[in-house]
C-alpha positions in Angstrom: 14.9 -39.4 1.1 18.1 -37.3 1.5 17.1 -35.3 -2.2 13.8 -34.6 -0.1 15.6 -33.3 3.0 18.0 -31.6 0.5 15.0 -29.9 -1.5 13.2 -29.1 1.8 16.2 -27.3 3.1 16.7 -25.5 0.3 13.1 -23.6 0.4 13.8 -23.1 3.8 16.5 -20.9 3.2 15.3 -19.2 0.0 12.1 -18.6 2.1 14.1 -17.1 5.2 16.3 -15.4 2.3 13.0 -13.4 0.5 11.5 -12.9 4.2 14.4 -11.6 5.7 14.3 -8.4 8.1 17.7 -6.9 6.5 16.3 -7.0 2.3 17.9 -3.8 0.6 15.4 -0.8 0.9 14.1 1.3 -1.9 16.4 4.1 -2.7 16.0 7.5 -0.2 14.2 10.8 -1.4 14.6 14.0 0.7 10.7 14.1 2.3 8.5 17.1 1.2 8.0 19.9 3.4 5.2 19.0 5.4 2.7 21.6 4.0 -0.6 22.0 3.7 -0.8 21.0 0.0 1.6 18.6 -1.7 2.4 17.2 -5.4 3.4 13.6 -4.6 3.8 10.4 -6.5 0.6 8.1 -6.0 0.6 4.5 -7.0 -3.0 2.0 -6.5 -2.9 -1.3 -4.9 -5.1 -4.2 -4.1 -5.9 -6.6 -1.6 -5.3 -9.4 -4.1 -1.8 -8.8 -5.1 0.8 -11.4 -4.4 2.5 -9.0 -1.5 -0.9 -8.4 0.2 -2.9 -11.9 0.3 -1.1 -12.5 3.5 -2.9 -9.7 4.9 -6.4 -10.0 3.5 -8.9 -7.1 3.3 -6.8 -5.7 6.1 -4.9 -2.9 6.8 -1.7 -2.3 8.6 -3.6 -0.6 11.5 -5.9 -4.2 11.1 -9.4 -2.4 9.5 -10.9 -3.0 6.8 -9.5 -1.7 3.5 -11.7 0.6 2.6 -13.2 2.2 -1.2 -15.9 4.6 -0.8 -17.9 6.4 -1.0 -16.6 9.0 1.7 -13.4 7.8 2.4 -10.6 5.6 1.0 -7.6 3.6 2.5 -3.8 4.9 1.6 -0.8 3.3 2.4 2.4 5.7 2.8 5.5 5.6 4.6 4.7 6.8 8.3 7.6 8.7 8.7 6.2 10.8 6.0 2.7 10.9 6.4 1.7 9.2 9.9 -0.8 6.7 10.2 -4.6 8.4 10.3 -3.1 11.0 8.2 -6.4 12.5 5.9 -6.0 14.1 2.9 -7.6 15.0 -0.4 -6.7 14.1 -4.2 -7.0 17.7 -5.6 -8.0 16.2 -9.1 -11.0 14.2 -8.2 -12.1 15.7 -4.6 -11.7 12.1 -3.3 -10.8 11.7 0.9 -8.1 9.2 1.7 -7.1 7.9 5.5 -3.8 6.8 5.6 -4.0 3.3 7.5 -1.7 1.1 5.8 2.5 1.1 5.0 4.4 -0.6 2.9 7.9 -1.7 1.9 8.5 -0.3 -1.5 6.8 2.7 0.1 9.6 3.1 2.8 11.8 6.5 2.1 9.8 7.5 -0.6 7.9 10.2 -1.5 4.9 8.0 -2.7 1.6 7.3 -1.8 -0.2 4.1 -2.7 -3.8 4.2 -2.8 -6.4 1.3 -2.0 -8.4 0.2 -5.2 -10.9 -2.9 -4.7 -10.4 -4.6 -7.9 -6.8 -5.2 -10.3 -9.1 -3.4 -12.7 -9.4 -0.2 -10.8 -5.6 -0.5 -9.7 -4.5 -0.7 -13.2 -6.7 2.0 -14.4 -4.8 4.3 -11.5 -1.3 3.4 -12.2 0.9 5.6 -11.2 0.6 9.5 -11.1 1.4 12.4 -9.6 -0.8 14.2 -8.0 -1.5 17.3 -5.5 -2.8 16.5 -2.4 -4.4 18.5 0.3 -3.6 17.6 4.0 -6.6 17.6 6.0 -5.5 16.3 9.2 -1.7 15.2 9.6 -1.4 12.0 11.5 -0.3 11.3 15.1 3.6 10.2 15.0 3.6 9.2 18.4 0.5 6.5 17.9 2.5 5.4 14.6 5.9 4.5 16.4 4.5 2.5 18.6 2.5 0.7 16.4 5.6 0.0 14.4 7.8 -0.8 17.5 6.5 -4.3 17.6 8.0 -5.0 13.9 11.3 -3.0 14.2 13.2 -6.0 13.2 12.2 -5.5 9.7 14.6 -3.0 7.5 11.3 -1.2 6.4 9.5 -0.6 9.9 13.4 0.7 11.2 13.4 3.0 8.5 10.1 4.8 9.2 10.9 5.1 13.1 14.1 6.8 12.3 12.6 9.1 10.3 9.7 9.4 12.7 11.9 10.1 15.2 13.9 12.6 13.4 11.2 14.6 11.5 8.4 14.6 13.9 10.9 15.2 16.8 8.3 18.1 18.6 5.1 16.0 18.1 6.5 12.7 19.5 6.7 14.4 22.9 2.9 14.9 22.7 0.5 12.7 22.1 -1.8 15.0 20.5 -2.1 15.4 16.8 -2.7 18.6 14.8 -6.3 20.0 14.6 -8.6 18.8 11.4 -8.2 21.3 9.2 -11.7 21.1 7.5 -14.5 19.3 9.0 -15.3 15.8 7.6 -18.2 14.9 9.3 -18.6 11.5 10.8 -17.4 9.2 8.7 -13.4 9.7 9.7 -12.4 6.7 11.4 -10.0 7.1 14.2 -6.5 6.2 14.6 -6.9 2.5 16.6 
């Protein structure tokens, strides 16, 4: 009985160790300029990766992932490029919505795009490409959706930078104008 309470308390803390809101962060890149076109690092992930099961077919903004055809999920570091941030792959004309974060994303000039399948996200792996922005995200919208989680090293990260590189638009709630016209099939910032 006392191994069993022994074992049990031992996953406890390796669990509360792995979870915890102060794990080491990725190392820091200077972010880009925030330009109208940009050559960044991309990355493809999947709902069905160990990190992501928690969360499902579910974004961090709590849609649907999305693949197709007119638009695609992205997740970035919203300090960088603010949730509902749009742009375009320059390579393959594709449209991407950025909706969901992540933590080896955090201080990084990176952007992970949604794949359905392992398949599809192997066949991306990693690659740098040059994006167009078509509509920059609204900062102030992403602090506060990050507020709730600021415990976590990650989340802190982002609303510092948020706070220090998007000092103007946080005083507004009003994003930037779409630069090109999408249509309707741009979802809006929740």
């Amino acid at each position: 009985m006392r191994l069993q309470h022994l074992l049990l308390l031992g996953f406890a803390l390796l669990y509360a160790a792995c979870s915890s809101p102060s794990r080491k962060l990725p190392t820091y890149e200077r972010p880009l300029s925030r330009t109208r076109f940009q050559t960044v690092k991309t990355t493809a992930y999947t709902h069905t990766e160990s990190d992501h099961l928690a969360y499902g077919n579910k974004s961090a903004l709590g849609t649907p992932l999305r693949c197709g055809p007119a638009i695609h999920s992205a997740a970035a570091d919203w300090g960088r490029w603010p949730a509902g941030t749009v742009f375009k792959l320059c390579s393959t004309g594709e449209i991407f919505f950025v909706d969901d974060y992540g933590w080896a994303l955090t201080g990084r000039n990176t952007i992970d795009l949604y794949k359905p399948s392992r398949g599809a996200m192997n066949a991306w792996g990693a690659r740098v490409e040059k994006i167009e922005i078509l509509r920059w995200g609204d900062p102030y919208r992403a602090y506060k959706r990050l507020k709730p989680a600021e415990r976590y090293a990650h989340i802190a990260q982002m609303m510092r930078d948020i706070k220090r590189y998007w000092s103007k638009p946080l005083q507004s709630s009003k994003p930037e104008p779409v630069l090109i016209a999408l249509g309707s099939s741009l979802p809006p910032l929740p």
